[in-house]
C-alpha positions as CSV (number, residue, x, y, z in Angstrom):
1,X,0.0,0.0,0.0
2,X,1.4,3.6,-0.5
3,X,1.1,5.7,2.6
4,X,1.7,9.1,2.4
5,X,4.7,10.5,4.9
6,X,4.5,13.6,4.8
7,X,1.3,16.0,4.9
8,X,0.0,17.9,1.8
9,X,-0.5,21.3,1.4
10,X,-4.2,22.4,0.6
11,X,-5.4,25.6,-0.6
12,X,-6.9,27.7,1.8
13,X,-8.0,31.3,2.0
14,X,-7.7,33.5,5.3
15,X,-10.8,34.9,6.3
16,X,-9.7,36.4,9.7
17,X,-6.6,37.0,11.3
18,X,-5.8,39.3,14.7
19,X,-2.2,38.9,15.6
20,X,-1.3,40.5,19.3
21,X,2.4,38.5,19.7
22,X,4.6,39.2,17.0
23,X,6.3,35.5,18.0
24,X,5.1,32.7,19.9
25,X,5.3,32.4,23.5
26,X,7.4,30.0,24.9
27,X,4.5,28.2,26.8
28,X,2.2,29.3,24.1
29,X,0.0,26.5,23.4
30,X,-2.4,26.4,19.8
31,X,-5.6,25.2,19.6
32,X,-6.9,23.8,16.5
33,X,-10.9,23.5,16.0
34,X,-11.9,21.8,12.8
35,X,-14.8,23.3,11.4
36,X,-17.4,22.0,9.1
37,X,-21.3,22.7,9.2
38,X,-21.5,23.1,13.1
39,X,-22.5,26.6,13.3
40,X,-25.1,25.9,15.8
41,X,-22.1,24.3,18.2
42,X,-18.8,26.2,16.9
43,X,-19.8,29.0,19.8
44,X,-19.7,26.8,22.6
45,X,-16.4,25.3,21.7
46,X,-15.1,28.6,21.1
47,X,-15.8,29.9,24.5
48,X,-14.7,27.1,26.2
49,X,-11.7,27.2,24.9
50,X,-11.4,31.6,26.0
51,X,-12.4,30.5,29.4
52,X,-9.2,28.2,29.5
53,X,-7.0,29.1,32.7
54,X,-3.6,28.6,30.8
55,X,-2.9,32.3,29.7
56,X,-0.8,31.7,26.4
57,X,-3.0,30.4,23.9
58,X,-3.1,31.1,19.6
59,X,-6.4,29.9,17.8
60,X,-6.9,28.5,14.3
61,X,-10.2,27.5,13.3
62,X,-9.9,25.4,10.1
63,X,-13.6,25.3,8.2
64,X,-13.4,22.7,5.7
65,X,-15.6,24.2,2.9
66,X,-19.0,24.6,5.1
67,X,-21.8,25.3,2.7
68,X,-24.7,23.6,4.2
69,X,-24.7,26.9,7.5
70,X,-23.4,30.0,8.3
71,X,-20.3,28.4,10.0
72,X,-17.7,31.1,8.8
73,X,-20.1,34.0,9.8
74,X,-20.6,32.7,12.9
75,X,-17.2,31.9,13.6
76,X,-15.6,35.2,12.5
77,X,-18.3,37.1,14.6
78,X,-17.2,35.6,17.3
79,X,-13.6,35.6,16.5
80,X,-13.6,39.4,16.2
81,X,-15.2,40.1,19.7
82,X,-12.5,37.4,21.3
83,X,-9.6,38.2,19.2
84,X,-7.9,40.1,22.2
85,X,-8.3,37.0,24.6
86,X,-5.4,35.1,22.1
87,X,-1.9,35.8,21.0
88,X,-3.1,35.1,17.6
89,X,-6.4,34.3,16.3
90,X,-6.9,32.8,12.7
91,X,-9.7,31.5,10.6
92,X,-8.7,29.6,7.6
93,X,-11.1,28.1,4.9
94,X,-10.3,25.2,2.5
95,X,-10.9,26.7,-0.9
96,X,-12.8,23.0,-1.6
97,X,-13.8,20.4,0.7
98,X,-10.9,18.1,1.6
99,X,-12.0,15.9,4.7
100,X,-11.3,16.4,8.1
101,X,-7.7,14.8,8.5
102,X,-6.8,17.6,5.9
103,X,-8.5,20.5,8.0
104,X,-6.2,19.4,10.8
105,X,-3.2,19.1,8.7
106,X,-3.8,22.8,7.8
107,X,-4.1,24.1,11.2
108,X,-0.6,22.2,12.0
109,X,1.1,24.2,8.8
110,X,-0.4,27.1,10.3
111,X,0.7,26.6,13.7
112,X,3.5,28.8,15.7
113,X,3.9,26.7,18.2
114,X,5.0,23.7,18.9
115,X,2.0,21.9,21.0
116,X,-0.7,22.1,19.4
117,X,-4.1,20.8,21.1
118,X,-7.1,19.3,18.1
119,X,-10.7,19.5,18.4
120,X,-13.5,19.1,16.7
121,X,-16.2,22.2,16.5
122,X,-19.3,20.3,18.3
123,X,-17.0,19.6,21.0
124,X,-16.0,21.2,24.4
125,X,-12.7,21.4,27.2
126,X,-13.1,21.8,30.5
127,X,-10.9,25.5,31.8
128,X,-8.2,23.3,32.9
129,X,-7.3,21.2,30.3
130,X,-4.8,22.9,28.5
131,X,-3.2,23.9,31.4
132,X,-3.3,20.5,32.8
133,X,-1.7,19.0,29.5
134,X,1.0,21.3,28.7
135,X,3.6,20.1,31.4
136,X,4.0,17.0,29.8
137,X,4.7,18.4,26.4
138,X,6.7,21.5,27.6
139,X,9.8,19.4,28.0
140,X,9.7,17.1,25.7
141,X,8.8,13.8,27.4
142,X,5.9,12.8,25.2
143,X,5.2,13.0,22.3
144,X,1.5,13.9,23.3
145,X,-0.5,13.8,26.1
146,X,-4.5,13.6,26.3
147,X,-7.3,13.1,29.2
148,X,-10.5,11.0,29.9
149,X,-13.5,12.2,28.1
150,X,-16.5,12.9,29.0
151,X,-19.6,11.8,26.5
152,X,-22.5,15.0,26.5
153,X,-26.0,15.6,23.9
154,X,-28.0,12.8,23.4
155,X,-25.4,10.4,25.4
156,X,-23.6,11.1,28.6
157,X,-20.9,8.9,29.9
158,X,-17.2,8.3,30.0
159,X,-14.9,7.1,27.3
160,X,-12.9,4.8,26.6
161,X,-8.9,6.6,27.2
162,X,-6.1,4.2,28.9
163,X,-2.7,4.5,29.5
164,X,-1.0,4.9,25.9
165,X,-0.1,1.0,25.0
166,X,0.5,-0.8,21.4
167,X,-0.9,-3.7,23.1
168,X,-4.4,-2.2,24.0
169,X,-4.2,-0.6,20.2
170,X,-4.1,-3.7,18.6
171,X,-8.1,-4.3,19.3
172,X,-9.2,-0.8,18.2
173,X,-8.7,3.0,19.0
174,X,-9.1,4.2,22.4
175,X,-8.0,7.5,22.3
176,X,-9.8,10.2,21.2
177,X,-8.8,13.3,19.0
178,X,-9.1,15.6,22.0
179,X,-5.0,15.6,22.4
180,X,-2.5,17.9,22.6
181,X,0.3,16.8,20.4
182,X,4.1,18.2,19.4
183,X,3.8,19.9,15.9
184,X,7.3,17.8,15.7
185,X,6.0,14.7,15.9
186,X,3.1,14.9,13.5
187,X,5.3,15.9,10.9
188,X,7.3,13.3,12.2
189,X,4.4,10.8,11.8
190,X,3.4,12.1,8.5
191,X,0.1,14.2,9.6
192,X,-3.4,12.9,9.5
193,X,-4.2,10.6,6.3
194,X,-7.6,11.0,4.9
195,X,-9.5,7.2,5.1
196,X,-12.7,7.5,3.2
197,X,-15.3,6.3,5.7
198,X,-13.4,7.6,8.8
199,X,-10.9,6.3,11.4
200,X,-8.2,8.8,10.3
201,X,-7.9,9.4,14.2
202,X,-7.1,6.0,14.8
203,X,-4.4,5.8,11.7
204,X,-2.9,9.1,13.5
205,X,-2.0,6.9,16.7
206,X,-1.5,3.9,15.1
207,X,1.7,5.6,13.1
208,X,2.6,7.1,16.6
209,X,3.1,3.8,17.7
210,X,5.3,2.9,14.2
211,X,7.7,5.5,15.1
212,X,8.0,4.7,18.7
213,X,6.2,7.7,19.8
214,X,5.5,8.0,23.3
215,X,2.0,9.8,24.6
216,X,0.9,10.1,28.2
217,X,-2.4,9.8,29.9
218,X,-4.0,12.1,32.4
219,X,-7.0,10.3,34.3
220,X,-9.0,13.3,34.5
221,X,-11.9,14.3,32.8
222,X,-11.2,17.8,30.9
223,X,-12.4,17.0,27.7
224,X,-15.8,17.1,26.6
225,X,-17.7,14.9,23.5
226,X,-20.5,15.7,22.1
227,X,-22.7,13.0,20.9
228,X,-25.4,13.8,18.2
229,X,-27.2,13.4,14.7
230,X,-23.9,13.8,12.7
231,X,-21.2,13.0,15.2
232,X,-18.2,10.5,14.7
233,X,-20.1,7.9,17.4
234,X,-23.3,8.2,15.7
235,X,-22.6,7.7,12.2
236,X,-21.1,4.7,10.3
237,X,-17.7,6.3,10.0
238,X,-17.2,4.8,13.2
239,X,-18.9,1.2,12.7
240,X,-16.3,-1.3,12.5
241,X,-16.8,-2.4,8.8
242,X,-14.6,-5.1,7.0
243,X,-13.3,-2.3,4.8
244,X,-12.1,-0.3,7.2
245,X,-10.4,-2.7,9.0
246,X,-8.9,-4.2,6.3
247,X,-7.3,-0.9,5.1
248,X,-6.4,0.0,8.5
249,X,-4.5,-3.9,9.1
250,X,-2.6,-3.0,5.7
251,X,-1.0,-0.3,7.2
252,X,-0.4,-1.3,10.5
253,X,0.1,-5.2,10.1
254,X,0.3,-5.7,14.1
255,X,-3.4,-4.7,14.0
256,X,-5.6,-7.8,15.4
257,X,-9.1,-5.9,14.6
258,X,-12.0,-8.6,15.0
């Protein structure tokens, strides 16, 4: 199989952009929200992420092409009435729809920093969470670190996060997207690959664990997913087809997915 190493670039077209650092901090952390038809939630995420008690924080919101809502309205509205809350605040729109690995991919380009923390518009982190996850990062330790989640909407619950094993991988993903990772190691790893029907999340730590990457878990519950209509646990991006975890065995052969 031919597996892409290193991200692609993808057009994209800034819609908004309010630098107040000319460089990044040194415990400047980004946070990268991908964006796509979720107007009626992007708010929410947005202000969780303002009322985060870690002080040093750039935003990139990456909308993937959103043409079904007023997603980049709503999001630059709110952008300019936060902008002074961020070292940097950015809005970036694909110029054509390219998937959500590649909307992440294009918030890591865009990144200053090196830690950079991904999640999805319909979801939510608790004020400590970045704060809580930096130290781990900061000097180089892990490669990432990420928390316990909490399921919210039309579910409520906890996930499924454990302490970061190839072992426990081998059965399916565990970890969710919710993560702060090192801008060096996902070029390292090659950035997200787009897998059409999903599980790019779980190809993302399954080439962590190819390169001997090392990510640590915190047993707290700062992040916050939001179960609904369209989201990744109610759809059938998330079923485990034969397709999927065929493609997915190919390439990572240590894979055992029943």
């Amino acid at each position: 199989m031919n597996v892409r190493t290193s991200p692609r670039l993808v057009p994209f077209e800034i819609v908004f952009e309010k630098t107040n650092r000319a460089g990044p901090a040194k415990d400047g952390i980004t946070v990268a929200v991908s964006l796509f038809n979720y107007a009626r939630f992007v708010v929410e995420c947005l202000d969780s992420i303002a009322r985060q008690t870690h002080p040093r924080i750039e935003l990139i919101v990456v909308d993937d092409h959103s043409e079904k809502d007023d997603s980049v309205a709503v999001a630059r509205h709110w952008m300019e009435q936060n902008s002074h809350r961020f070292d940097r605040t950015s809005l970036l729109r694909h110029t054509r729809n390219q998937g959500l690995a590649e909307a992440r991919n294009t918030a890591f380009e865009h990144a200053r920093t090196d830690p950079v923390f991904v999640i999805d518009a319909d979801n939510q982190i608790y004020p400590r969470a970045l704060a809580r996850l930096f130290g781990p990062i900061e000097h180089r330790e892990f490669d990432a670190a990420y928390t316990q989640i909490e399921l919210f909407g039309d579910q409520s619950g906890l996930g499924y996060a454990d302490v970061w094993s190839k072992s426990f991988f081998r059965a399916g993903n565990y970890v969710d997207a919710m993560a702060l990772i090192s801008k060096r190691s996902w070029r390292q790893a090659g950035g997200y690959t787009h897998i059409e029907g999903g599980w790019e999340d779980f190809d993302f730590w399954c080439k962590f664990v190819d390169k001997g990457m090392r990510a640590l878990y915190l047993p707290e519950i700062l992040c916050r997913y939001r179960v609904h209509g369209t989201s990744m646990l109610r759809t059938d991006t998330v079923g485990a087809t034969p397709r999927l975890k065929i493609e997915l065995t190919m390439r990572h052969p240590w894979l055992h997915l029943r």
